[in-house]
Backbone bond lengths (Angstrom), bond angles and torsions (degrees), N, CA, C in turn:
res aa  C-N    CA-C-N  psi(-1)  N-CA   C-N-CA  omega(-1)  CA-C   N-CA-C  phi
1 X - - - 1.449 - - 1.533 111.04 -
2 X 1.527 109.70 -49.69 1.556 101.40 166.31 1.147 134.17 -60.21
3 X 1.645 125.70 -15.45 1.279 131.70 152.60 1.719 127.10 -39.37
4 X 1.182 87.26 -65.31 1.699 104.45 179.08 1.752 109.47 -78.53
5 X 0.893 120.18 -12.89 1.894 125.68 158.83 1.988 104.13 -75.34
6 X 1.116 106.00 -39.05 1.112 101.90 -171.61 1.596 94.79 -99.57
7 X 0.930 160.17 -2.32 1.201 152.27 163.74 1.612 108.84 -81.71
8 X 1.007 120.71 -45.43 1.442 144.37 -174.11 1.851 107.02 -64.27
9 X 1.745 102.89 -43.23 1.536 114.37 170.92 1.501 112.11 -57.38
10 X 1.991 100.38 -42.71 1.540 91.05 179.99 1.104 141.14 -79.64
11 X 1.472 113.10 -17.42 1.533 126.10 157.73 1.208 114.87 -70.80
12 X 1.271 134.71 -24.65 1.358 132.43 178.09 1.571 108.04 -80.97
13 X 0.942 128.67 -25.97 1.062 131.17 156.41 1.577 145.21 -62.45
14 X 1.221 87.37 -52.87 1.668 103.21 165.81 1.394 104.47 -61.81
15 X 1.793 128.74 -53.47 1.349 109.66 -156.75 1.456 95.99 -91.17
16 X 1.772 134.12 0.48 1.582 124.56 167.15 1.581 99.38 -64.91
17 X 1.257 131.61 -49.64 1.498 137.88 -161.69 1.372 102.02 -88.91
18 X 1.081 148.89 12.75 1.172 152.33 177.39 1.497 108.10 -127.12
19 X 1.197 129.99 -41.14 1.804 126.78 141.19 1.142 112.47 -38.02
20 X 1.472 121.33 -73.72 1.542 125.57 -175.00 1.568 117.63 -49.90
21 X 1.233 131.37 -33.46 0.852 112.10 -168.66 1.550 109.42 -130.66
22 X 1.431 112.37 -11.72 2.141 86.68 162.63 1.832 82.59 -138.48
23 X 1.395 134.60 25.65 1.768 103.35 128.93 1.254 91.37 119.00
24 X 1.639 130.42 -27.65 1.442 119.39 174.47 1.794 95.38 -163.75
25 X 1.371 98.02 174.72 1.514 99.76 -162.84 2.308 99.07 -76.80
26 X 0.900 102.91 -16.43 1.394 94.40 -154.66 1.649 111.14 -85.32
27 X 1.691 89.67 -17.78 1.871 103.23 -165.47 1.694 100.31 -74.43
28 X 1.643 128.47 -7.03 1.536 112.93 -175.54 1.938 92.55 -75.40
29 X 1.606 112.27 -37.77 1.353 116.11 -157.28 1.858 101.32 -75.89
30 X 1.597 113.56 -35.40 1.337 101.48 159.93 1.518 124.17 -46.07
31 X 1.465 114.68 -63.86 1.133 113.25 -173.93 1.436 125.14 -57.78
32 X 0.943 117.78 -19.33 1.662 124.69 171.21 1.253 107.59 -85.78
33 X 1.534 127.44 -6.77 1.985 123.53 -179.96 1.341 105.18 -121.18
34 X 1.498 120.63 -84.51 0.898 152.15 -152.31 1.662 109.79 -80.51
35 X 1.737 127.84 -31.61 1.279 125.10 -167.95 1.529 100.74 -131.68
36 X 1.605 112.31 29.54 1.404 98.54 -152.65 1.351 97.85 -88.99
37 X 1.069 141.32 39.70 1.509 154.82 -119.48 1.834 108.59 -162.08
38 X 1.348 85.35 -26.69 1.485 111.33 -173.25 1.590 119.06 -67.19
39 X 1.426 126.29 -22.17 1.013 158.23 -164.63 1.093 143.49 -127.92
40 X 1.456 138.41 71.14 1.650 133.05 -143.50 1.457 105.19 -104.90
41 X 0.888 118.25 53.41 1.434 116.19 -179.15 1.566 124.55 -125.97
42 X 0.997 115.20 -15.83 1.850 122.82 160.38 1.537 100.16 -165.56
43 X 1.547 99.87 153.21 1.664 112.75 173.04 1.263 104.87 -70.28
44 X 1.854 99.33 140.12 1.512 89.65 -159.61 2.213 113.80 -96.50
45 X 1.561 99.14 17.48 1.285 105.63 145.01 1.470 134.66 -57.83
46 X 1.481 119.28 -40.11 1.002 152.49 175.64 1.732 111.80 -55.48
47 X 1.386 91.58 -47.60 1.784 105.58 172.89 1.212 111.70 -71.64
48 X 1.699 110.33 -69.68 1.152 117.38 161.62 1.568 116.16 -17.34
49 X 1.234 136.49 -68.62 1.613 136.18 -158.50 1.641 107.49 -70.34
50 X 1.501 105.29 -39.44 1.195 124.11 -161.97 1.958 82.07 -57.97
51 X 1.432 98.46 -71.82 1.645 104.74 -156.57 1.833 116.39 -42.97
52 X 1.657 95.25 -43.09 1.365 113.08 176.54 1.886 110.22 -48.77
53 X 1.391 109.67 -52.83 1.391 119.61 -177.30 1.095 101.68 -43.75
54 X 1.940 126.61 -72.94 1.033 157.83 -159.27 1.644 103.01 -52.55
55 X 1.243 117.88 -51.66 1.760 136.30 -179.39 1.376 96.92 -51.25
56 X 1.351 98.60 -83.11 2.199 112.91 170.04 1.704 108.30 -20.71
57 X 1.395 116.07 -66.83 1.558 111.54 164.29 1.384 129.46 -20.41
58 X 1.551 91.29 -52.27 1.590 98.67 -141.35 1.723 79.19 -97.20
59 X 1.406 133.50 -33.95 0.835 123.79 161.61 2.113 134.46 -34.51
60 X 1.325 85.61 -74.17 1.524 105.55 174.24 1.537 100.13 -43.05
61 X 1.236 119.45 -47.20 1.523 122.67 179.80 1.398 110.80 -56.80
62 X 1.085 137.28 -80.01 1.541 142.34 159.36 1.148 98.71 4.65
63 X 1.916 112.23 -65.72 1.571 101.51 -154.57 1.325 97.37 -65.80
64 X 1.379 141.00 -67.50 1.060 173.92 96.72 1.699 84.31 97.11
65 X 1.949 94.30 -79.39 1.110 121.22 -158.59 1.745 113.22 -77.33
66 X 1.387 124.05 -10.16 1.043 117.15 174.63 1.710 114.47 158.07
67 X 1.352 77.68 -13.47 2.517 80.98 -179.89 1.325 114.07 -78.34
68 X 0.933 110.40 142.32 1.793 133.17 170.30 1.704 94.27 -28.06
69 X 1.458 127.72 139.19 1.140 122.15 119.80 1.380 140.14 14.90
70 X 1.242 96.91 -90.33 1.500 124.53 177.98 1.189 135.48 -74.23
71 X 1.656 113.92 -15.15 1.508 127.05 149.70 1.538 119.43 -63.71
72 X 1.257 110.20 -19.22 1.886 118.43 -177.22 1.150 119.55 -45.32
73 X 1.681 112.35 -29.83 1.644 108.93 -173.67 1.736 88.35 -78.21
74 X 1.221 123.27 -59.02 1.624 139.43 -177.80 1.728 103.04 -17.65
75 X 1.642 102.31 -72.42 1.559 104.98 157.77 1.036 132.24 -8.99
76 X 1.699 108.70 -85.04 1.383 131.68 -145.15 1.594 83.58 -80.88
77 X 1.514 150.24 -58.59 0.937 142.18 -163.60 1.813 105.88 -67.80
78 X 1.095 123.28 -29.76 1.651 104.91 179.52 1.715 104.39 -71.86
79 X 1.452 105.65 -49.27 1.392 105.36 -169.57 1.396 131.75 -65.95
80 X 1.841 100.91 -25.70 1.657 117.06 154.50 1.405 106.49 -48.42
81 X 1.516 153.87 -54.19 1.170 170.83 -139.97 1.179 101.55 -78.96
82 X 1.541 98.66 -75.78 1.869 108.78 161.77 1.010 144.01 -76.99
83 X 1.572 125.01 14.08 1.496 124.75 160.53 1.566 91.98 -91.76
84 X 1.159 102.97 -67.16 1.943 102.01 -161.48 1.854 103.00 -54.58
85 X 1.021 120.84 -10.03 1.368 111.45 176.05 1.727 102.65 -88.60
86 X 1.320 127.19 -50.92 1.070 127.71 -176.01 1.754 96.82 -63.98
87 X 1.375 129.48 -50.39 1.491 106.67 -170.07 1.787 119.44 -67.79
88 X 1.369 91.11 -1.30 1.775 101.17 169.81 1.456 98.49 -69.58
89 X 1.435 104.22 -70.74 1.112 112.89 -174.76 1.653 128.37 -13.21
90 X 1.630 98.46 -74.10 1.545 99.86 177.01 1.368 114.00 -77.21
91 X 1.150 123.02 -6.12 1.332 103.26 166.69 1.366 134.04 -83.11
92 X 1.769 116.09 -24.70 1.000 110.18 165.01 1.529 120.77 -84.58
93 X 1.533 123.63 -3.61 1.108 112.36 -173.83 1.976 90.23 -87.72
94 X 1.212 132.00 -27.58 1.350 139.68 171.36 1.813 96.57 -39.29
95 X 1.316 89.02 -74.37 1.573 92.39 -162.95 1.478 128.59 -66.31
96 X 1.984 99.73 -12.23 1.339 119.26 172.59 1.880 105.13 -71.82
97 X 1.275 110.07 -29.72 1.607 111.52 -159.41 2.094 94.89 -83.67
98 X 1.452 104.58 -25.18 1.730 107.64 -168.09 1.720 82.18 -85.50
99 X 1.028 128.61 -55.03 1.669 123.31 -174.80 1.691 110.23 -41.35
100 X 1.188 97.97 -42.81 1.749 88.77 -174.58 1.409 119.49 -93.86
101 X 2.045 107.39 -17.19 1.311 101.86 156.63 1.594 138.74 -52.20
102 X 1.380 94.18 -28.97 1.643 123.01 -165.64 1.820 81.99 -85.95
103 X 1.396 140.69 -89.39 1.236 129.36 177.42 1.242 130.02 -16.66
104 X 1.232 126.71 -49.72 1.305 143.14 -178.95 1.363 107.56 56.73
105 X 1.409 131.24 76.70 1.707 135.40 -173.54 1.496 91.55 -79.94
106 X 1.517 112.27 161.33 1.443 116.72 159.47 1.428 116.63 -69.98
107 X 0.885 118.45 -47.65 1.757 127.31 153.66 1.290 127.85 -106.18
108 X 1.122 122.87 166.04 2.043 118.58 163.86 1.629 90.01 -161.15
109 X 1.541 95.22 163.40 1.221 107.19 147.15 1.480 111.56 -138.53
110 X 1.494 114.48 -150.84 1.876 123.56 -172.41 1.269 86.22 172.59
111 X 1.748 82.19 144.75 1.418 121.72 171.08 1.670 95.74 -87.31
112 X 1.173 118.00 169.24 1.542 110.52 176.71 1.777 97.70 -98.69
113 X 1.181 122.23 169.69 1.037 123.72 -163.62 1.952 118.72 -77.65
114 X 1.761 97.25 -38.70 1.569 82.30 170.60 1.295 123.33 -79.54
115 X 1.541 121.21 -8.20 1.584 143.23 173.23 2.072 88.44 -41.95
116 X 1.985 86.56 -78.99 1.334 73.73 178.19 1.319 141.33 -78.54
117 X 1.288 124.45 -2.10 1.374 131.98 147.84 1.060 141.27 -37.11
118 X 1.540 105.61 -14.12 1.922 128.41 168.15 0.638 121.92 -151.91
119 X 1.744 124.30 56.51 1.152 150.86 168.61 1.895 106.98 -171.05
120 X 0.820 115.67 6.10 1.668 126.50 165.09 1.885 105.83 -67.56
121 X 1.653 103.46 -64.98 1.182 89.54 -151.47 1.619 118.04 -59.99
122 X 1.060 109.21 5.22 1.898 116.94 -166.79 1.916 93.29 -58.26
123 X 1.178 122.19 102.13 1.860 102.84 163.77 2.145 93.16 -67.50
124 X 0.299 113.15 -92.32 1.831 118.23 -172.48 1.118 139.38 -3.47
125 X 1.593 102.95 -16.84 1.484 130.93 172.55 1.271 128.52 -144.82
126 X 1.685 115.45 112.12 1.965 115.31 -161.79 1.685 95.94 -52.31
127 X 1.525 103.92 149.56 1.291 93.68 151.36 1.645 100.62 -154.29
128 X 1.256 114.13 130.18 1.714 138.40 -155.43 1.424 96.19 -77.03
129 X 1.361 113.04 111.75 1.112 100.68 174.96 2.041 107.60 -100.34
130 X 1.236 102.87 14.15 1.008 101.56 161.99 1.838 99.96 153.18
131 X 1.473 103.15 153.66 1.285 104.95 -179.94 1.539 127.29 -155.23
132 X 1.090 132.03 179.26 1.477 127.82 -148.08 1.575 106.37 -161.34
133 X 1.135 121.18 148.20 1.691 139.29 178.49 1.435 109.61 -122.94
134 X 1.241 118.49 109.21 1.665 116.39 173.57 1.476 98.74 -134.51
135 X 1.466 100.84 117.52 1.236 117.66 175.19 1.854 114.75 62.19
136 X 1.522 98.93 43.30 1.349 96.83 -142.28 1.544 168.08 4.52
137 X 1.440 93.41 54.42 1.494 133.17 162.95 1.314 110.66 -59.63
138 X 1.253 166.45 43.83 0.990 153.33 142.76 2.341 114.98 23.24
139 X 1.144 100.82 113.29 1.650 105.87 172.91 2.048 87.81 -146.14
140 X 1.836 78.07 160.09 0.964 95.70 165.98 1.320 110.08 -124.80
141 X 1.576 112.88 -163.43 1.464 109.90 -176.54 1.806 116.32 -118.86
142 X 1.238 115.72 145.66 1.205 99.59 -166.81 1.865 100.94 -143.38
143 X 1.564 106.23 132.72 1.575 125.08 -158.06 1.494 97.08 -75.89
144 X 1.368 102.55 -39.26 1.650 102.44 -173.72 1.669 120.70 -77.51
145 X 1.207 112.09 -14.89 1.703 141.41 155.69 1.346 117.19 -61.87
146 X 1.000 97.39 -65.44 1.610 127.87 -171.39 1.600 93.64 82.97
147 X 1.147 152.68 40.74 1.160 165.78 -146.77 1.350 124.69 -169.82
148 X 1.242 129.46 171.57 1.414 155.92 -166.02 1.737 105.91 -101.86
149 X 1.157 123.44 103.72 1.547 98.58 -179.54 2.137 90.82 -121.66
150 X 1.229 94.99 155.76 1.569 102.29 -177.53 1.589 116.04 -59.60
151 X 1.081 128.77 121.22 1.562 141.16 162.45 1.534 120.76 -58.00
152 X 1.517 122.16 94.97 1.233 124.30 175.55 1.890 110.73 -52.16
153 X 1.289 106.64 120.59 1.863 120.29 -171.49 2.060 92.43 -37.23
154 X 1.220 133.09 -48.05 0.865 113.17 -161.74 2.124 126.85 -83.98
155 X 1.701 85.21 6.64 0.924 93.91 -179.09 2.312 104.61 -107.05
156 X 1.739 97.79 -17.35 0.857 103.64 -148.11 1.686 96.53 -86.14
157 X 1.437 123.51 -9.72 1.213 140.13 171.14 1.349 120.40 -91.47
158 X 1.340 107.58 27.22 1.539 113.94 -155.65 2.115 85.33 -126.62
159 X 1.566 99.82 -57.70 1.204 117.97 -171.69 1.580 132.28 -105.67
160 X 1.475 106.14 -2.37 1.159 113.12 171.32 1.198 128.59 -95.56
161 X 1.833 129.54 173.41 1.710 104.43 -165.59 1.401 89.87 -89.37
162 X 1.616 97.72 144.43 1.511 105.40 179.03 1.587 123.33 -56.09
163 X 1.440 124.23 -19.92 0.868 118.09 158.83 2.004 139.43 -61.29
164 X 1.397 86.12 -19.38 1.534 111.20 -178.56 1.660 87.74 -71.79
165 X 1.363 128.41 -76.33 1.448 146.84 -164.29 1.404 99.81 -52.04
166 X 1.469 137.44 -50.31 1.778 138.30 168.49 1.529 90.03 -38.00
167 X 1.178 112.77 -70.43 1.536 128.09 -148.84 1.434 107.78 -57.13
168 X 1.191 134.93 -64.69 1.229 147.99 179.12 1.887 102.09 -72.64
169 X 1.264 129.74 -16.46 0.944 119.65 -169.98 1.675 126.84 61.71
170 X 1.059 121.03 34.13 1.682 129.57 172.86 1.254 108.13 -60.82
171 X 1.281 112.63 118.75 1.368 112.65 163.31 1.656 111.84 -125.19
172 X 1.220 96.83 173.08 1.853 99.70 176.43 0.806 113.82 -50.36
173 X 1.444 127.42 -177.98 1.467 132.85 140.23 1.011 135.79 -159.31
174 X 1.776 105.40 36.79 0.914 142.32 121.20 1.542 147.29 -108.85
């Protein structure tokens, strides 16, 4: 019976922390196969170990402090999920805030990072994870760059605040 309580903790766990934080259960296992490409900002062994360490912690602690045994894997697997996701987190929003210092746009904005963290994986639908006007050039921002790359006008009137597009005057061109 404690098998299947504790088996039951770990799936419940994984797919609560995997809702919460990039939007459905399947997008943590994309991003580790299929999108891991998506992201240029540390090898994602590196994450991987970090989160695992961090899980084990927070694990051992649990028991420590009062949890079942047999909830420990339950633990260590939500909190693995959520350390290495949160130390993504600040780091790319770190290295996102020195990127645009170093750019210096007349304006920018940003999505915050778990915003786009569960709403990235869509290929079918843009979604800005942040963007910038220099000299009114229109760029957006891009995770897999870690950079600013230029916004074609017909895309850039699609996704920018319309006030940016009045202002600068973007039009199609097509």
């Amino acid at each position: 019976m404690k098998f299947l309580q504790a088996t039951g903790a770990v799936l419940l766990s994984y797919v609560v922390a995997a809702v919460l934080l990039f939007g459905g259960p399947f997008h943590p296992i994309g991003f580790l196969t299929f999108w891991n490409d998506r992201l240029a900002v540390l090898s994602w062994p590196l994450v991987l170990a970090f989160g695992f360490a961090a899980g084990l912690a927070c694990a051992v602690l649990g028991v420590r402090f009062g949890a079942k045994k047999h909830y420990a894997p339950a633990l260590f697997v939500f909190f693995s999920i959520v350390c290495s996701t949160i130390a993504v987190g600040v780091y790319t929003e770190k290295k996102r805030s020195e990127v645009i210092e170093k750019f210096n746009p007349d304006i920018a904005t940003r999505a915050p990072f778990f915003m786009s963290l569960r709403s990235a994986p869509r290929d079918f639908q843009f979604f800005l994870h942040g963007a910038a006007l220099k000299d009114c050039t229109p760029y957006a921002w891009s995770y897999r760059r870690m950079a600013f790359y230029e916004l074609p006008p017909n895309v850039a009137v699609n996704v920018l605040p319309p006030s940016w597009v009045e202002e600068c005057q973007i039009k199609r061109t097509r």
